[in-house]
N, C-alpha and C positions, 0 to 999 in steps of 0.2 A: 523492419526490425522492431522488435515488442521489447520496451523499457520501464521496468517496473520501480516503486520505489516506496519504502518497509521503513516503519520504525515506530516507536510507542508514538504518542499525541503531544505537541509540542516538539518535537526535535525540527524541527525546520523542513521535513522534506517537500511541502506544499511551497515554498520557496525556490527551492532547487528544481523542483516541475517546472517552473516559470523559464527560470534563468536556463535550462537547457532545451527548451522549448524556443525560446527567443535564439539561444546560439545556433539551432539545428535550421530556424528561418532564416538567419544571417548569410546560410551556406545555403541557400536556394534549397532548400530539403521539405518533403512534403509533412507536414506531420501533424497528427491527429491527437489532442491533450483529453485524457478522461480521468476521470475521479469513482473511488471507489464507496460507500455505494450508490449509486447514480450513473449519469451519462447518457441514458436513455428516458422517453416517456414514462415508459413501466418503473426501470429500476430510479426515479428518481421520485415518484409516489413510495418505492419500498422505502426509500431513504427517508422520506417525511416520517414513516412509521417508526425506524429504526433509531432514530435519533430525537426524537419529540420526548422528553421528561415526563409527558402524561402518561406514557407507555411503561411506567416503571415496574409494570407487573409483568410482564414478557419475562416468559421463562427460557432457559437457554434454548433450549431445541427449537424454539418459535426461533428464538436470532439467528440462531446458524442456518436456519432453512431458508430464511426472509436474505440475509446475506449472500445465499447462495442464488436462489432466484432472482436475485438481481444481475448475478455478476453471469450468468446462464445466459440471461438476457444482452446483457451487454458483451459479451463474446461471439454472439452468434450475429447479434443487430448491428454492433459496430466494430470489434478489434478484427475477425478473422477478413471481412470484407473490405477494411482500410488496409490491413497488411498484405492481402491479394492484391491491390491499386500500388504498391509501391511505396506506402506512407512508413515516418517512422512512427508508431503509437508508444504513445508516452500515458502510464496509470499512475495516479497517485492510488496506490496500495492494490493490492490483487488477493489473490489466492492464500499467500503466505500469510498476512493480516489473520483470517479466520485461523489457521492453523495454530498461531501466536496467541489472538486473543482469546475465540471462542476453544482451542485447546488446550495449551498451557494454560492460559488463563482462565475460564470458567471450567475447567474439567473434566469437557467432554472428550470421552477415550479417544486417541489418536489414529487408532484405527476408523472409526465412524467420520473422522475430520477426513482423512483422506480418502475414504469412498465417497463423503459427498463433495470436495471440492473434484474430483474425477467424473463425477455424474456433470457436476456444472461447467466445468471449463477442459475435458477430454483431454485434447493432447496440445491445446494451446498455452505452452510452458513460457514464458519468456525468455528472451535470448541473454539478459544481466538483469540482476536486481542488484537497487543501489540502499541497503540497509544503511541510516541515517542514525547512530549511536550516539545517544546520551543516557546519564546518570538519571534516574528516578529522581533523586531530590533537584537535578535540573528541569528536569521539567515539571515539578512541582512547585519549583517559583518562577516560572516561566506561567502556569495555569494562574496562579496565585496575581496574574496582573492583569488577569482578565477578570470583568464583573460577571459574578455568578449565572445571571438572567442569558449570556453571551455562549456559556458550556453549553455542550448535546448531552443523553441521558449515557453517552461511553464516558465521555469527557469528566464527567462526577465520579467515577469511579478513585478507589482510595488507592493509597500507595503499593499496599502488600499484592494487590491485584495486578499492577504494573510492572513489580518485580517479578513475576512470571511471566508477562508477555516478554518482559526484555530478554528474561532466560531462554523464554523460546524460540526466539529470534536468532540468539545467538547459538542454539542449537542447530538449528536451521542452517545458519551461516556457517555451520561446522560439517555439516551435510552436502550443502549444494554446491558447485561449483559456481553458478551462474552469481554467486554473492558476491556482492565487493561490500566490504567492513568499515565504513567513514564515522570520523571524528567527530560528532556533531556537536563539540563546544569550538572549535574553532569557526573563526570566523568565517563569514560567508562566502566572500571571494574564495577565500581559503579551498572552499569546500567545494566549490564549482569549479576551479580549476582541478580537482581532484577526481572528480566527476569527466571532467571531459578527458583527462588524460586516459582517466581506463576505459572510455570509450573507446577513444583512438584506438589504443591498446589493445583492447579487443576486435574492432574493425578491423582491426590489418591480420591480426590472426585467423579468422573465422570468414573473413569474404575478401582478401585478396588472392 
C-alpha cells in the first residue's frame, strides 16, 4: 500500500510519517519510510541542490525538473520494488507537492506540471493521501521559531507564495478521491488517531 502525505511546510506532516510508521510496525507490517526529495543516492545529492540557499538563483523549470528526477528515481529504485515485496511505503510528500508548489505556486502551467509528474512517476499513484491542513499564518509562527540559518532555500519563501500552495492543495483535495482533508491545528494525538481511522476505513474497503 503506497501512503502519501501533502501539506504546505510546517503543518506537522513529518510527524505523522513517524507516528504511523511506528503504528504500522507495532501490527507486525512491513514498511518502507521515504521522504520527498531524497531516499535514494542520486535523489538525495538532488536534494542538497534543491534545498541549499546558495542556489537562490534556480529558476523554476531547473526545480521542477531536479524534483522530478528525483522522485523518477526514487519510484523506480525504491517505492515500485518495496510495494512488489509486500511493504507498506509510507512518503513524506510525492507527486502532488510539485503540482502544489511548483504549480499553483511558482506558475508553471498545469498542464506541463502533469506531463512531467507522468514522465516521472507513470502510473504509480498512491492508494490515500493524507493532506495535513493548516492556516498560512500558522505556519508562519510556527517557521518564525525556527532560527533562520535552520530553513532550506523552499522554506524562506514569503507568505503570499504559500497561500497558493495551500489553494492548490485544496484544489487538489477537491479533485482526488484518494485525499483525506485533516486538521492540522489540532493536536497531535488528535490527528494520528485520525489518520489511522481512515486508514482502517479505507483498508476494509479497497482490500477486503
Amino acid at each position: 500500500m503506497f501512503i502519501t502525505f501533502e501539506g504546505i511546510d510546517f503543518c506537522g506532516k513529518s510527524t505523522q510519517v513517524e507516528l504511523l510508521k511506528n503504528y504500522l510496525l507495532n501490527l507486525s507490517k512491513k514498511v518502507l519510510l521515504i521522504r520527498e526529495p531524497g531516499g535514494t543516492e542520486i535523489s538525495e545529492k538532488i536534494r542538497d541542490i534543491l534545498l541549499d540557499k546558495i542556489n537562490y538563483k534556480m529558476v523554476i523549470e531547473s526545480e521542477i525538473l531536479l524534483f522530478s528526477a528525483s522522485r523518477a528515481q526514487l519510484v523506480r529504485e525504491k517505492i515500485r520494488p518495496f510495494l512488489d515485496e509486500g511493504y507498506y511505503v509510507i512518503s513524506d510528500r510525492f507527486h502532488d507537492s510539485t503540482t502544489a508548489y511548483q504549480g499553483y505556486g511558482r506558475g508553471i502551467s498545469l498542464e506541463s506540471v502533469l506531463h512531467i509528474n507522468h514522465v516521472a512517476i507513470e502510473n504509480t499513484i498512491p492508494d490515500i493521501t493524507f493532506f495535513i491542513d493548516i492556516p498560512v499564518s500558522v505556519s508562519a509562527n510556527r517557521k518564525n521559531l525556527k532560527h533562520p540559518a535552520e530553513l532550506d532555500r523552499i522554506e524562506i519563501s514569503q507568505d503570499h507564495f504559500y497561500e497558493k500552495v495551500r489553494n492548490g492543495y485544496l484544489q487538489l483535495a477537491g479533485q482526488e478521491k484518494r485525499f483525506r482533508v485533516i486538521d492540522g491545528t489540532l493536536n497531535i494525538g488528535e490527528i494520528h488517531n485520525i489518520i489511522v481511522n481512515e486508514l482502517i476505513l479505507f483498508e476494509k474497503k479497497e482490500f477486503v
